[in-house]
C-alpha positions in Angstrom: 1.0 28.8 2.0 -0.7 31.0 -0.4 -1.6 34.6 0.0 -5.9 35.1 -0.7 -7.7 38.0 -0.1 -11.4 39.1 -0.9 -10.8 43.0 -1.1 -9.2 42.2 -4.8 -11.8 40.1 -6.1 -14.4 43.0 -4.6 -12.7 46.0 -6.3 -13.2 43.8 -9.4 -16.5 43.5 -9.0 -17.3 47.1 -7.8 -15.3 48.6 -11.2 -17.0 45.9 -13.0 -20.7 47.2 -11.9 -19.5 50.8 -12.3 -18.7 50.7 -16.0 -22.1 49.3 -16.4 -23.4 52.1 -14.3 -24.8 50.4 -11.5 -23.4 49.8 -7.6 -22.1 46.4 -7.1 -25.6 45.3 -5.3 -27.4 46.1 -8.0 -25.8 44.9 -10.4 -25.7 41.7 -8.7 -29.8 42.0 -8.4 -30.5 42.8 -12.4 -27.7 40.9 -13.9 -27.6 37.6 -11.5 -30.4 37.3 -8.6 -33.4 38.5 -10.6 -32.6 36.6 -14.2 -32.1 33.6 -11.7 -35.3 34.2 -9.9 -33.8 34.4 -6.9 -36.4 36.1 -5.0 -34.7 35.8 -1.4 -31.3 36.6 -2.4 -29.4 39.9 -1.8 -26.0 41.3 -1.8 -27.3 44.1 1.2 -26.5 43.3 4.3 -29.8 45.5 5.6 -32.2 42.9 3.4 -30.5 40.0 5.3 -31.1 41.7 9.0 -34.8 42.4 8.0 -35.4 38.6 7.6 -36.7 37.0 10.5 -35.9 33.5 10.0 -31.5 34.0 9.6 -28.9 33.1 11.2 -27.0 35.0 14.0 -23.7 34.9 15.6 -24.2 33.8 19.3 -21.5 34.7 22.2 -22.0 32.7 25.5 -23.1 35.6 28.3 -24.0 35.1 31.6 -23.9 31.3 31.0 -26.4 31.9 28.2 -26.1 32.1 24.6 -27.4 35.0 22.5 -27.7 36.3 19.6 -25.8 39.5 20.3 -23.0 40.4 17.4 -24.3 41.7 13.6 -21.7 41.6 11.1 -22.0 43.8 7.9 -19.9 42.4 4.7 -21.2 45.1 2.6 -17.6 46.1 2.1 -16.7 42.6 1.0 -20.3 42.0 -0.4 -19.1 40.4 -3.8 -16.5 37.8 -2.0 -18.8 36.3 -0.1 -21.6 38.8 1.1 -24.7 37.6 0.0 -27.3 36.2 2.0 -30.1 33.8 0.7 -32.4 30.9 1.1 -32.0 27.1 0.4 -34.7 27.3 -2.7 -32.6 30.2 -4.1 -29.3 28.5 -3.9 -30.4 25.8 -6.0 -31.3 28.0 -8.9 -27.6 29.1 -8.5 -26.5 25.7 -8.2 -28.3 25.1 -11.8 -26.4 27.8 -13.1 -22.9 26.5 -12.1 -23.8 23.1 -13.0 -25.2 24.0 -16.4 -22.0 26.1 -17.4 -23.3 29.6 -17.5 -26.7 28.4 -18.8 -30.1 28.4 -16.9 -33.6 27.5 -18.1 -32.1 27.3 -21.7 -30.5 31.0 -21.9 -26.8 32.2 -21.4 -26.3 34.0 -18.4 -22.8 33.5 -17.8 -20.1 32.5 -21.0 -18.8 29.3 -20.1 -15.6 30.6 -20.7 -16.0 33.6 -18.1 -17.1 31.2 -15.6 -14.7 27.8 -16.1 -11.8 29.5 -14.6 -13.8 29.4 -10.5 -14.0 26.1 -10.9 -9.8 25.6 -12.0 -8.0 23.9 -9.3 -5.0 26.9 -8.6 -3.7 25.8 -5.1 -3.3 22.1 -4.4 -3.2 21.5 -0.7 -2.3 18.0 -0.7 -3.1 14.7 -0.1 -4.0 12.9 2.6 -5.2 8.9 3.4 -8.9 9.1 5.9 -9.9 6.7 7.7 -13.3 5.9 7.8 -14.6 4.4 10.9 -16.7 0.7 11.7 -15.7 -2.5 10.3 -15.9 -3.3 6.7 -15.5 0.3 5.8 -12.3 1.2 3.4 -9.8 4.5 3.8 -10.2 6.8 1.5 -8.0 9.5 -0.1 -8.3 13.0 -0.3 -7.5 15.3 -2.4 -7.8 19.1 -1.8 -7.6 22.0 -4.6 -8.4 25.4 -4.4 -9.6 27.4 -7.3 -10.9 31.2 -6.8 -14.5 30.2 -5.4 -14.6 26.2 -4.7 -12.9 23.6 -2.7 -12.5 20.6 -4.3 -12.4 17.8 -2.2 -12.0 14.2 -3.7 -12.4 11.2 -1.1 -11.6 8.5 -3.4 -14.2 7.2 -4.7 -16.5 9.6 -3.7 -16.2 13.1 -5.2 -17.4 16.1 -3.2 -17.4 19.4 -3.7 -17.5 23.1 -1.5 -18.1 26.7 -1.8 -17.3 29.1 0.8 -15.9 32.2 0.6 -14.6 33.8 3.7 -17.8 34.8 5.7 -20.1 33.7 4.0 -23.3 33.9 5.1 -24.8 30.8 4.1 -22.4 28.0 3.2 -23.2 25.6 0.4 -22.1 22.0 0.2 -22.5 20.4 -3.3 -21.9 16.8 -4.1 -20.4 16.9 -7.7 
């Protein structure tokens, strides 16, 4: 069991942006999204509603489903907030894969960034089974740091982000 919650990590973020003098969002646009060139990435929950093609929650009504529930992470924007396109991701991707480093400059220090990708919570182990003949088990390993999921299915590493809520969830094989 392990206690988690995003309000910490977001009051980090928020003081964080205030000492620089900016609100978390944009803070999040000048020092991350734009440097990036993330053009369809925000940390406003109001940029994501404007976009027509998003995703929605759904609830079944009248034997129908729709697209009838909006939910606004503002409050928890920095733990998982943001919303943003396939083509951005991958430039944000790049910078996790390149240690801080995009397109030859430093964006992040390595050291700043090595500690969300630490394994802090082991959650054990576990045998899977894959299924059809021929095909061997595999084992799993599950760590937690403060932003990935680590997943190892021997011998096939794999790796996930997902914050709680988050918007647009990004699977990564590492």
């Amino acid at each position: 069991m392990c206690a988690y919650s995003n309000f910490g990590l977001t009051e980090g973020a928020v003081a964080a942006a205030k000492a620089a003098g900016l609100s978390w969002e944009d803070a999040a646009d000048t020092k991350l999204f734009k440097p990036l060139g993330m053009a369809s990435t925000s940390a406003r929950c109001a940029d994501f509603l404007r976009q027509s093609d998003r995703a929605a929650l759904h609830i079944r009504r009248d034997g129908r489903w729709q697209a009838l529930l909006t939910v606004n992470a503002d409050a928890r924007s920095p733990a998982g907030g943001v919303s943003t396109s396939v083509r951005d991701l991958t430039r944000w991707m790049r910078l996790q894969l390149g240690s801080g480093m995009f397109d030859g400059r430093e964006l992040i220090k390595a050291e700043a960034l090595e500690p969300t990708h630490t394994p802090v919570i082991r959650f054990g182990q576990n045998e899977v089974a894959m299924r059809g003949p021929g095909l061997p088990a595999l084992r799993e390993n599950r760590d937690r740091s403060t932003h990935w999921s680590h997943f190892v299915l021997s011998p096939v590493p794999f790796g996930w982000h997902k914050p709680a809520r988050m918007r647009q969830s990004s699977p990564t094989a590492t």
